[in-house]
C-alpha positions, 0 to 999 in steps of 0.5 A, spaced: 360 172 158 363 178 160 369 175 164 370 171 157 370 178 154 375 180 160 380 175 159 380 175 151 382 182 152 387 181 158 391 175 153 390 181 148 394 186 152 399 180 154 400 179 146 401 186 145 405 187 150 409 181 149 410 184 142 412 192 145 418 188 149 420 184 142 420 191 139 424 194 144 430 188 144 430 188 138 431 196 138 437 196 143 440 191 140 440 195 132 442 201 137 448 198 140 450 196 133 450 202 129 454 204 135 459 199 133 459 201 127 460 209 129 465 207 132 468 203 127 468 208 122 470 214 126 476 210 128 477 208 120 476 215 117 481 218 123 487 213 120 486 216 114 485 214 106 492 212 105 494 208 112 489 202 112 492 196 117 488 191 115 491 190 108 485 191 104 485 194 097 480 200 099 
């Protein structure tokens, strides 16, 4: 009996574990995201209000 309370414990950490590497993944991809996004926005805002290169009106 206690080596049934031994694996469902083990499958347990397993799933948890399973579900931390998810989070993480899924973290350094929004990561890498709001980099790009800095970047973008950083780029944006030093070209100035007036001086859009993409045609768009604003």
């Amino acid at each position: 009996m206690s080596e049934e309370i031994a694996s469902q414990q083990t499958g347990g950490a397993g799933q948890q574990k399973g579900l931390l590497q998810q989070m993480e993944e899924l973290m350094a991809a929004l990561n890498a995201d709001l980099s790009a996004l800095d970047a973008d926005l950083q780029s944006a805002g030093s070209a100035g209000p007036g001086n859009r290169k993409d045609g768009d009106a604003g």
